[in-house]
C-alpha positions, 0 to 999 in steps of 0.5 A, a space after each residue: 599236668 595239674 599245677 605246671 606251667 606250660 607254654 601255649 604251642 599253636 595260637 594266637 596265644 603262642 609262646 604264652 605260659 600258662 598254669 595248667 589246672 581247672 580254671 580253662 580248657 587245657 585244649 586253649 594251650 593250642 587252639 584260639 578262644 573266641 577266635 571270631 573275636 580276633 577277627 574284630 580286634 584286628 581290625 579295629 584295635 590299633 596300636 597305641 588304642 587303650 582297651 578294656 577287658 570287662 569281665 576278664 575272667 582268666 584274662 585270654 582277650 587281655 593276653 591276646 590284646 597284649 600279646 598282639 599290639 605292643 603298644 597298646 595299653 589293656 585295663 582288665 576288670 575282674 572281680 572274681 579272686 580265683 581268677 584275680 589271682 591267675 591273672 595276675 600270676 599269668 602277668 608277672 610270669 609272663 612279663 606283660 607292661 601293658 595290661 593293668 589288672 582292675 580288680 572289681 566288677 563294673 555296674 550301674 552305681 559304684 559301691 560294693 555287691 554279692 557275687 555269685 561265684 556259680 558252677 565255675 569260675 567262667 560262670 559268675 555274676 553279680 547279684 542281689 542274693 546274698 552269698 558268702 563273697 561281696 566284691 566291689 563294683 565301679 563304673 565305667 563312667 568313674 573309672 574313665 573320668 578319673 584316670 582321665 582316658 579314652 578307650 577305643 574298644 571295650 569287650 563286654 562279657 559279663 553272665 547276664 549284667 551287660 546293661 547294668 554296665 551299659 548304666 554306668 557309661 551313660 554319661 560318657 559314652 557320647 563322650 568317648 564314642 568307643 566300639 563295644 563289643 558285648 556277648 548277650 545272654 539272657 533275652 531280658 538282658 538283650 532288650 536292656 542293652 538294645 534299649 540302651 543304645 537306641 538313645 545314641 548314634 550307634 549301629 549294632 551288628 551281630 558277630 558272625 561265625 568262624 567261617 563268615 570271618 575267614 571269608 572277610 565278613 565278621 559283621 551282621 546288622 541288626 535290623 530288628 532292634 526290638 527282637 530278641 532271640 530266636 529272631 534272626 534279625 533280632 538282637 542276641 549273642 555277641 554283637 558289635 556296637 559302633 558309633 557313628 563316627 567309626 562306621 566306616 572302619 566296619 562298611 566293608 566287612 558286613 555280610 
């Protein structure tokens, strides 16, 4: 099955064609990925809602956010060229408008910087270590002021450089006020970002399980900021970062 092209037959992905190969599980041609994700992307994305995608990697959230809200407008970062490549291919295939590839990874300073391409193409992240492949790094705050927009929700998922991302939005974030939806990975990189949010009026929640979603209660709060994992009310895994502005669109789906 390598190499075809197939259409997705039970998601939320559905009617979607894909390539068949290495990049992802050939289960996602019938089974969400991240579905409790899905859970906060409905909702709180809205139709007409500018979205980004950072650290796209073979582009599933960009495809779900196109897929389910067709008058939204979807930026998808990616600096891995595999995975540009798919994305871009799965685009034109499947004639998505409304998602613009960003070929680039997003940091704390704009220029450019190795990229270890690690065990698989869902694994990779920037680095000080010299490889054998430099990508070129922008910042949220240069994207955003010189497109001139205005994103209500960005999706995080970046192997450990989270806070390096976080660096480079803290002269627009107050700004913007976007939610931000953020998967941690490593401690050091967890006390980064929760150090990050405690200078602005933010509210951090932890995402919480498949079956905690299908109850209606996606949301956790943090209560311990300055703990990290395995603390159980300490800041880890994926978490829902909300300004203040927009609690209320989150009040009453926490547990």
């Amino acid at each position: 099955m390598k190499g075809s092209v197939l259409p997705v037959i039970s998601s939320q992905l559905r009617g979607l064609y894909l390539k068949a190969g290495p990049l992802f599980s050939f289960s996602l041609f019938w089974r969400n990925a991240e579905p409790e994700k899905h859970y906060v992307y409905k909702l709180l994305v809205r139709e007409n809602d500018v979205v980004f995608d950072v650290g796209a990697n073979v582009g599933l959230h960009s495809y779900y956010f196109s897929k389910n809200f067709k008058s939204i407008q979807v930026f998808a970062f990616e600096p891995q060229p595999e995975n540009i490549s798919f994305i871009k291919e799965t685009i034109s295939r499947n004639k998505l408008k409304n998602i613009e590839l960003v070929d680039c990874a997003l940091g704390a300073k704009e220029g450019e910087i190795y990229f270890d391409t690690a065990s698989n193409n869902s694994q990779g992240f920037i680095t000080e270590t010299e490889t054998g492949l430099k990508v070129k790094v922008d910042t949220l705050d240069h994207f955003i002021t010189s497109r001139n927009l205005f994103p209500k929700l960005i999706k995080v998922d970046v192997e450990g450089a989270e806070s390096q991302v976080l660096e480079g939005f803290k002269n627009s974030i107050e700004k913007i006020s976007p939610i931000l939806v953020i998967e941690l990975h490593t401690p050091e990189n967890d006390r980064a970002v929760s150090s990050f949010f405690q200078n602005y009026d933010y509210t951090i929640f932890r995402l919480n399980g498949l079956k905690e979603c299908e109850q209606g209660k996606p949301f956790q709060k943090i209560k311990n900021l300055n703990a990290t994992w395995p603390d159980p009310e300490g800041i880890w895994g994926n978490i829902i970062a909300v300004p203040a502005s927009r609690l209320h669109e989150v009040n009453n789906y926490v547990a």
